[in-house]
One Martini backbone bead per residue (centre of mass of N, CA, C, O) as a GRO file, in nm:
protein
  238
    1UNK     BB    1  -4.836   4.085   8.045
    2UNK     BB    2  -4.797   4.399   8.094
    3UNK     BB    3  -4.900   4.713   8.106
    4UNK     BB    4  -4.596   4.772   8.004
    5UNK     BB    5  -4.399   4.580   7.812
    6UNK     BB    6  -4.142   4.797   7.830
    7UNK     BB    7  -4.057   4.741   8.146
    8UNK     BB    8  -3.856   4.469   8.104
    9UNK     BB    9  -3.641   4.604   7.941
   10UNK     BB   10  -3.560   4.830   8.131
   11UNK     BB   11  -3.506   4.674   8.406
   12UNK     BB   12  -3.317   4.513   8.144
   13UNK     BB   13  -3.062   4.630   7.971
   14UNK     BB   14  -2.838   4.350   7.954
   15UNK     BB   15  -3.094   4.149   7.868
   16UNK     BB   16  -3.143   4.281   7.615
   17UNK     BB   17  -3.299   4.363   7.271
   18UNK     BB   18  -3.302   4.511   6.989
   19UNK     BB   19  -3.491   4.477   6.705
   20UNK     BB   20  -3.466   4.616   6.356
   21UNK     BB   21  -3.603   4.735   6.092
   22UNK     BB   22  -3.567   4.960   5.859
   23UNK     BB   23  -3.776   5.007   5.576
   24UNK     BB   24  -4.086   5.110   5.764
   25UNK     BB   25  -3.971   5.156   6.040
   26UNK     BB   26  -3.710   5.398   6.049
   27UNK     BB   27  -3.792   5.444   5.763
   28UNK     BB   28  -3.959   5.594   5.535
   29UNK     BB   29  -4.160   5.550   5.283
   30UNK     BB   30  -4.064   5.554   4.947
   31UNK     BB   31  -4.019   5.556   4.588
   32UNK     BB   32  -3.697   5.529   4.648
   33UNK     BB   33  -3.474   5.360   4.804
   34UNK     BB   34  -3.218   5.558   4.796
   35UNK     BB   35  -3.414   5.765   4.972
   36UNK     BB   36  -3.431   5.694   5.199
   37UNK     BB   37  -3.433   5.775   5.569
   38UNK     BB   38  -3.324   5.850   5.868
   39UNK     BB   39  -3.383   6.021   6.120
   40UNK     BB   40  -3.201   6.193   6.312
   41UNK     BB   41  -3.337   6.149   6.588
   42UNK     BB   42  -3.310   5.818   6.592
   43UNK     BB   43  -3.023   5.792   6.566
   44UNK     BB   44  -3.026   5.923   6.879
   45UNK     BB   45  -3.165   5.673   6.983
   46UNK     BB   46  -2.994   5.461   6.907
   47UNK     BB   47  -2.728   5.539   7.065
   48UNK     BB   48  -2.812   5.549   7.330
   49UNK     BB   49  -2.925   5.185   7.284
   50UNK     BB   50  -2.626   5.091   7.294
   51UNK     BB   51  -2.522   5.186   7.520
   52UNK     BB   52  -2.727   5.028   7.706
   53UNK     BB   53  -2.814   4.763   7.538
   54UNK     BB   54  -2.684   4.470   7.482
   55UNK     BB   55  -2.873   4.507   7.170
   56UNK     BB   56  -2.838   4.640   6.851
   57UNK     BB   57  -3.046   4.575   6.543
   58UNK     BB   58  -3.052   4.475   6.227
   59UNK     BB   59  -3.304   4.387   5.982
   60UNK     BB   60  -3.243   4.333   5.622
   61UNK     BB   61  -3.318   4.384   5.264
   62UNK     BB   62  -3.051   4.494   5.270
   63UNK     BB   63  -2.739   4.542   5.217
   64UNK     BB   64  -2.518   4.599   5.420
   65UNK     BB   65  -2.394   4.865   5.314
   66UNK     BB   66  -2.679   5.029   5.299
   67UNK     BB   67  -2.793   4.989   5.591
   68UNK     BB   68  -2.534   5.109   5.715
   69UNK     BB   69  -2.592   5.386   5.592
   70UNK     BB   70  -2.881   5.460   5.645
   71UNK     BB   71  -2.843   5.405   5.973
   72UNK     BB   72  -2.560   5.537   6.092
   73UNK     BB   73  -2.444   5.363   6.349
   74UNK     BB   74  -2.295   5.239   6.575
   75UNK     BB   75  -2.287   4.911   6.751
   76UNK     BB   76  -2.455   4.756   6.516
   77UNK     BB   77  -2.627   4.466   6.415
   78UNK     BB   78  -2.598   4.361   6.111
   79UNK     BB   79  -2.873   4.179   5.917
   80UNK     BB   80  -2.931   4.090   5.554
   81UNK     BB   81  -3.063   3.974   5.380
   82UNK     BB   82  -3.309   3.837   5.578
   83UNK     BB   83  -3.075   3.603   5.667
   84UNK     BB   84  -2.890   3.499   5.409
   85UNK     BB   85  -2.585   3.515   5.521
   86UNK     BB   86  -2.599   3.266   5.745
   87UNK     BB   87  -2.561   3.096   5.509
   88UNK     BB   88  -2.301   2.876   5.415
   89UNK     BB   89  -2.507   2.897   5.107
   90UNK     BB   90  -2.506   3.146   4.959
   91UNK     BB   91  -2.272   3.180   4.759
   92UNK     BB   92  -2.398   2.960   4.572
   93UNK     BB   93  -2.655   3.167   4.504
   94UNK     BB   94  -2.583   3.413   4.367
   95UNK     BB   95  -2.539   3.310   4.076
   96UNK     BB   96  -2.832   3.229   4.021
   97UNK     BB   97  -2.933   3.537   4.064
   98UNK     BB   98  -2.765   3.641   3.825
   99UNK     BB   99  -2.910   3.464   3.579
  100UNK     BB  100  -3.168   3.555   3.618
  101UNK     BB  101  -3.127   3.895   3.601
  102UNK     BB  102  -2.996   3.800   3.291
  103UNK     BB  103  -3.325   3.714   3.211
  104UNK     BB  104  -3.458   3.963   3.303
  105UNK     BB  105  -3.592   4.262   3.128
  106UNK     BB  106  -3.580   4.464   3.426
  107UNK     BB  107  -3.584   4.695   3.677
  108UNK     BB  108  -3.342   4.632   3.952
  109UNK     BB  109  -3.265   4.528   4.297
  110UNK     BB  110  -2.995   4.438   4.359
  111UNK     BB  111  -2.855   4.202   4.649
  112UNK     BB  112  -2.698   3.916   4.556
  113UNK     BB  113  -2.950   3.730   4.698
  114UNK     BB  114  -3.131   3.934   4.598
  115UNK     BB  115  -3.464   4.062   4.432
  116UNK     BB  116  -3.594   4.386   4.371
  117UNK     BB  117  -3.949   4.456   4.233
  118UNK     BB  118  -4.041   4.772   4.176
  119UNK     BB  119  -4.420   4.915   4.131
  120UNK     BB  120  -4.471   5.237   4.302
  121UNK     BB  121  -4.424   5.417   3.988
  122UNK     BB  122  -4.639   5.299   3.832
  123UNK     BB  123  -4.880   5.376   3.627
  124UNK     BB  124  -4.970   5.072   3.584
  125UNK     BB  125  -5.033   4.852   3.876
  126UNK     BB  126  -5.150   4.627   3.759
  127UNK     BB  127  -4.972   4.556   3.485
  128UNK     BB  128  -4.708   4.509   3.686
  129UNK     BB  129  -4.848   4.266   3.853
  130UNK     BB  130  -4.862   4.114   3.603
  131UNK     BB  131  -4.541   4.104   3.542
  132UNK     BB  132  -4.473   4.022   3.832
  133UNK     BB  133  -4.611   3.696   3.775
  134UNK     BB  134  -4.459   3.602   3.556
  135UNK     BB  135  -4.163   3.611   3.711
  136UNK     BB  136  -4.248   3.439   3.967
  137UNK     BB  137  -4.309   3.209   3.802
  138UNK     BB  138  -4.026   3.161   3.683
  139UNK     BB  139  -3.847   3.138   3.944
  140UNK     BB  140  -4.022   2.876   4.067
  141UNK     BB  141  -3.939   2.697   3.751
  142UNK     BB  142  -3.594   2.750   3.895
  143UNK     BB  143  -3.598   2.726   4.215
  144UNK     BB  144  -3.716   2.979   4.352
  145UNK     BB  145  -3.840   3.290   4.538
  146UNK     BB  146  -4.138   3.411   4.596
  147UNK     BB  147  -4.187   3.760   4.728
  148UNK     BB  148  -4.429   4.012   4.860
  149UNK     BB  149  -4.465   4.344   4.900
  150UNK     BB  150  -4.430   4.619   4.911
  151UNK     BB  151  -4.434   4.712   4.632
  152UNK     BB  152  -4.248   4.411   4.590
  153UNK     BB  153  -4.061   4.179   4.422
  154UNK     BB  154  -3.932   3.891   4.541
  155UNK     BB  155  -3.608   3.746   4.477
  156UNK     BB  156  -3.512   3.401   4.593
  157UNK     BB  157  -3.341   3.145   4.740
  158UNK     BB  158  -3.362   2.826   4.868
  159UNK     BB  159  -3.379   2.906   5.193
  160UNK     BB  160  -3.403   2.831   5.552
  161UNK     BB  161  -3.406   3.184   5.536
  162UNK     BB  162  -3.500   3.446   5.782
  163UNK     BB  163  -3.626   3.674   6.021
  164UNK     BB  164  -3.638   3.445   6.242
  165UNK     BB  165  -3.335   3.303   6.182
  166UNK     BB  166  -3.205   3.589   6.243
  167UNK     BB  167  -3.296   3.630   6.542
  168UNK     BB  168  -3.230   3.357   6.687
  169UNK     BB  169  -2.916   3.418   6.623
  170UNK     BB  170  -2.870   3.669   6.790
  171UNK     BB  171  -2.993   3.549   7.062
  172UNK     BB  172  -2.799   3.345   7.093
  173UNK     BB  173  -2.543   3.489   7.104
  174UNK     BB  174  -2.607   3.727   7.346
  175UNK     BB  175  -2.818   3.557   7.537
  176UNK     BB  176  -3.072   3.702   7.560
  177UNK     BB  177  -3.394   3.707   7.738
  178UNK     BB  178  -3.498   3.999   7.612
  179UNK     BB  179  -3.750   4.119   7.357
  180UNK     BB  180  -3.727   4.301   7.069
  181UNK     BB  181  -3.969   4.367   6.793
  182UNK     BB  182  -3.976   4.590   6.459
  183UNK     BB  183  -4.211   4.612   6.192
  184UNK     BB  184  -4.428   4.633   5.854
  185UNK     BB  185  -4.402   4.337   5.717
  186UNK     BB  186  -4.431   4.029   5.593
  187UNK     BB  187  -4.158   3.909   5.689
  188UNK     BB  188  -4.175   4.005   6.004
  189UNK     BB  189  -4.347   3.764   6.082
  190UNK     BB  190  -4.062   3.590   6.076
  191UNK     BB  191  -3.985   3.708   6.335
  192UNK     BB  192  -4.223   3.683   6.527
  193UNK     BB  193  -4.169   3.402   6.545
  194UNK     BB  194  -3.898   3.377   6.648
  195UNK     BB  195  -3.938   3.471   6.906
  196UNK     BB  196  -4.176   3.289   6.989
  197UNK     BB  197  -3.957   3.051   6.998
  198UNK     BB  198  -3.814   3.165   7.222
  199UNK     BB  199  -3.629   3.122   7.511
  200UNK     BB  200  -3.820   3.382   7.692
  201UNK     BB  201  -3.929   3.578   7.949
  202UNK     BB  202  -3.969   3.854   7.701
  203UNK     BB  203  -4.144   3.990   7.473
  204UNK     BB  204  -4.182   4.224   7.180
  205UNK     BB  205  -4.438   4.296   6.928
  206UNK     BB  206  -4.388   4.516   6.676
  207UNK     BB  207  -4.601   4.739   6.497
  208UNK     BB  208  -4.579   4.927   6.185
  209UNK     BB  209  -4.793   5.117   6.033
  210UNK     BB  210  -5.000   5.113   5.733
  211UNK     BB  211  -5.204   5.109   5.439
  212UNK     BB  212  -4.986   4.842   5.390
  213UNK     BB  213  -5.014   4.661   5.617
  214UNK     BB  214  -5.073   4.312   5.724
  215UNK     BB  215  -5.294   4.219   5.934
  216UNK     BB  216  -5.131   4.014   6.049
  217UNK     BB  217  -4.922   4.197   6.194
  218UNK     BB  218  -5.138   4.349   6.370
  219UNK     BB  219  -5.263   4.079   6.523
  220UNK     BB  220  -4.937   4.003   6.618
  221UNK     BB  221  -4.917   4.268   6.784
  222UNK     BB  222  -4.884   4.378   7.096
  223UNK     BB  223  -4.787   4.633   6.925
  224UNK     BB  224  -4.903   4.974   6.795
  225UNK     BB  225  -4.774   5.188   6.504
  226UNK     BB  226  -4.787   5.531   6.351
  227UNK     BB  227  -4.509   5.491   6.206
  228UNK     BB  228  -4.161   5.590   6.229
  229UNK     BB  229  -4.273   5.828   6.452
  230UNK     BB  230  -4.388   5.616   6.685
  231UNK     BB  231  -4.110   5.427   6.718
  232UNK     BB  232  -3.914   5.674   6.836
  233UNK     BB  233  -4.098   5.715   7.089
  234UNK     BB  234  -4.088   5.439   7.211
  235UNK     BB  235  -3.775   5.423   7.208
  236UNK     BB  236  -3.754   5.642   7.422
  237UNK     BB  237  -3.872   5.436   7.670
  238UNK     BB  238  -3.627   5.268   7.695
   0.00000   0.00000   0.00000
């Protein structure tokens, strides 16, 4: 690693890749996922490195159409519900997790392939991660997959399909040498796991930092930034 690990990105983007979370990333984390925002500024940095560099992609826990709305840049490589659907088996699970949905009475972020369980504005936030520890482990006597984020249960099929695979997958199609990826949150680990697996001449792995960011991931990223402005300035760097 040099002394300024974006120094091989920059004088290399034709060959390099920029992967980025969207939420609690680009966007700052709010109450509810409908009001998030990416700020004018950022999205002002995001085209202009589309115009720059080889590939500059977003991987997203959030629905296509939500994602590219939320981002607003076009000539970005949307990959959405955290690269399941690049499973050529999900169309098959979406049905599953549909009638999951409507075996739980209790307000959910439907996703399609995935569904999340928000528990940031309950009241008593104690009693609410006792209620989504019954719905996941009910998930899990279903044969699907409970993961934990930032006040928030994802209930997903059980794909070996995540943010590793998703990258794994960009950079490859890409053909890139060279990548950054950049996230918040407990998924990203798994983005970050999938850059160190490529066989890439130089990688970084941003972590974004906030109240909430898991310890494992800012413990494994090169870099560390708090929160998503201090992301967008970095972005400014490249």
């Amino acid at each position: 690693m040099t002394a300024d690990p974006l120094e091989s990105l920059r004088e290399a983007p034709e060959r390099s890749a920029l992967i980025l979370d969207v939420d609690g990333t680009l966007a700052p984390i709010v109450a509810r996922p409908e009001l998030a925002e990416v700020p004018g500024s950022t999205r002002l940095e995001l085209q202009r490195l589309v115009g720059r560099y080889l590939l500059v992609a977003c991987v997203s826990g959030r629905s296509g159409a939500e994602a590219q709305q939320l981002v607003g840049v076009d000539g970005i490589r949307y990959v959405v519900n955290h690269g399941l659907e690049l499973d050529p088996r999900a169309e098959d699970f979406a049905g599953r997790i549909a009638s999951f949905r409507q075996s739980i009475r209790r307000e959910v972020e439907d996703k399609g392939l995935t569904l999340s369980y928000h528990f940031r504005e309950a009241r008593n936030e104690g009693e609410a991660r006792k209620e989504l520890e019954a719905i996941a482990q009910r998930a899990c006597d279903e044969g699907l997959v409970a993961r934990w984020g930032r006040k928030v249960l994802e209930i997903r099929p059980e794909i070996d399909a995540d943010k590793g695979t998703a990258v794994r997958a960009l950079l490859g199609e890409s053909g890139a040498s060279r990548a950054l990826y950049a996230g918040d949150d407990t998924t990203d680990l798994d983005a970050f796991n999938g850059l160190a697996a490529s066989d890439l001449e130089h990688f970084v792995r941003v972590a974004v930092a906030s109240d909430e960011a898991p310890s494992e991931l800012l413990e494994a990223a090169d870099l560390v930034v708090n929160g998503p402005g201090e992301l967008a300035t970095l972005l400014a760097r490249l």
